[in-house]
Each structure stands twice: as C-alpha cells, then as structure tokens.
C-alpha positions in Angstrom: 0.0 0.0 0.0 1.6 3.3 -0.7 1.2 6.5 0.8 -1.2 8.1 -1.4 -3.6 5.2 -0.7 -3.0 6.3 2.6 -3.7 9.3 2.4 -6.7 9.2 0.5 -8.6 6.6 3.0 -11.7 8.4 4.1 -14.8 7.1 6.1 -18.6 7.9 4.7 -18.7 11.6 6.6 -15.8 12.5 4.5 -13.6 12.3 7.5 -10.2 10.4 7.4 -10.4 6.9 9.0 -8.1 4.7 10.6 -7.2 3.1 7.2 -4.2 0.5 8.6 -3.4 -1.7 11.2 -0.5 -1.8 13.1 0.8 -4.7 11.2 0.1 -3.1 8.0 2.1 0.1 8.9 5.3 -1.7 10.2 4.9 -4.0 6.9 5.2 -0.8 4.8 8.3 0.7 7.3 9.8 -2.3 6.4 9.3 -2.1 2.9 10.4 1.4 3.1 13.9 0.1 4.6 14.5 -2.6 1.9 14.0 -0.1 -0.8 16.6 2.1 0.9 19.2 -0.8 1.6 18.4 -1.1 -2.3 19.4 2.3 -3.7 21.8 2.8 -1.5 23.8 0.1 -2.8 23.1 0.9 -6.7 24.3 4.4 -5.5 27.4 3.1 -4.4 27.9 0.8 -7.2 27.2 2.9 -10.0 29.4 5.8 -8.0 32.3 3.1 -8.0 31.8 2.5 -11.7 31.7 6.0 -12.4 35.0 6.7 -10.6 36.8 3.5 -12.1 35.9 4.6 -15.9 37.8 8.0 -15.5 34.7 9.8 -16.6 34.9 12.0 -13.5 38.6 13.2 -14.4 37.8 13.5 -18.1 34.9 15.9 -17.3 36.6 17.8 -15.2 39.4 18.1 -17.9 36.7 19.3 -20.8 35.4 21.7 -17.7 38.6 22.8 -17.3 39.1 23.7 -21.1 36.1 25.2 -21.6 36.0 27.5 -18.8 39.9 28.3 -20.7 38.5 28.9 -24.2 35.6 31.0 -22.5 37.7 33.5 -20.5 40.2 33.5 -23.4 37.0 34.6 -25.9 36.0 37.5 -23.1 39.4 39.1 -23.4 39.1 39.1 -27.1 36.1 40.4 -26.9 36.8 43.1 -24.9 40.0 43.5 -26.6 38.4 44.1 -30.0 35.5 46.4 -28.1 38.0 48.7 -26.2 40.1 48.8 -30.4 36.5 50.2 -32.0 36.3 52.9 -29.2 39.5 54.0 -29.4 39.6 53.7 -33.3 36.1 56.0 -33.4 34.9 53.3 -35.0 31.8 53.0 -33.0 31.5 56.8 -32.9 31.6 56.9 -36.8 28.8 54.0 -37.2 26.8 55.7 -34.4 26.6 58.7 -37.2 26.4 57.2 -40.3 23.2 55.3 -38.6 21.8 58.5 -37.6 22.6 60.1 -41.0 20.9 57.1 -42.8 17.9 57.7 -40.2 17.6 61.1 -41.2 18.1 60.6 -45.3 15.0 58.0 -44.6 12.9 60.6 -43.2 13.7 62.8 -46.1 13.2 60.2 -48.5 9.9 59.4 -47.0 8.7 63.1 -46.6 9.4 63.3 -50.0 7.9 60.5 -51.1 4.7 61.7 -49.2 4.9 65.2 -50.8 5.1 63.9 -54.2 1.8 61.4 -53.8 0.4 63.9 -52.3 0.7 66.7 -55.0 -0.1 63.7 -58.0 -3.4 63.0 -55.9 -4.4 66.8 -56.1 -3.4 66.9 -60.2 -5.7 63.8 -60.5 -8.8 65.2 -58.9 
C-alpha cells in the first residue's frame, strides 16, 4: 500500500479513517527500509563505476578547457570592443546610422509630398 492510498482513505462523513493496522504500517516501514538498503547500494555501485571509468577526471578536464577557451573569448572580446572605441569606429557608425535615419525621413517626406501633390493633379 503506498502513501497516497493512505492518504486518501476516508470514512462515509468524508472524514479520514483509521485506514491500517499496526501490522500493516510496520509492513510498509519495512518495505520502506529494503528499498533504501536497495538504492543505496546501486548508488554506491554505479558511483564506483563512475570513478573507475575515468569519466569524472575526463569531465573535469573538458570543464577545465572550456571554462579556458571562455575566458580566453572574453578578453578578445573586450580586446576588440576597447580597439573600436579607441579607433572611433563605434562613434563613426553611431553617425552614419543617424545620417541614414535622417536621409530615410527625407526620403519618406518626399515620397509623401510627391503622392500627395499627384493626388491633387488627378482630382
């Protein structure tokens, strides 16, 4: 019987009944104490296997160069960041994307003007 069962034993009032026995209960302790013996030896089995493979040295390795090749891509990063500011590079994009903004207002207040003033010669 497992816990949910036991939980969910209620008498005709909707009140919770007496649902098991003494017997009952200590059978399902006991049951409870098997399954730990249990797991606790495939944990320590599979933790031996684990360690005798190597994985556990290997992953640390990959962790090891990973974390490496991540700090080493941050510095160029910022490297390459810190070049553009100094270079005005960023500074010079920053204005030729404003200058573009600007030409695509014109454009499109041209644009308007001129569809505009065809509409009034059609009429």
């Amino acid at each position: 019987m497992t816990l949910e069962i036991i939980k969910s034993k209620k008498d005709s009032d909707g009140e919770h009944a007496p649902s098991l026995s003494a017997e009952k209960t200590v059978e399902i302790i006991k049951n409870i104490a098997m399954n730990i013996r249990e797991y606790s030896i495939i944990i320590r089995e599979t933790t031996k296997t684990i360690r005798e493979s190597g994985a556990i040295p290997e992953l640390a390795g990959a962790i090891r160069e990973v974390s490496s090749a991540v700090r080493d891509t941050a510095k160029d990063i910022r490297q390459t960041a810190r070049e553009l500011k100094e270079s005005g590079a960023i500074d010079d994009t920053a204005r030729a994307v404003e200058e573009t903004r600007r030409a695509a207002q014109d454009t499109i207040h041209t644009v308007k003007n001129a569809a505009e003033h065809i509409r009034h010669q059609m009429k």
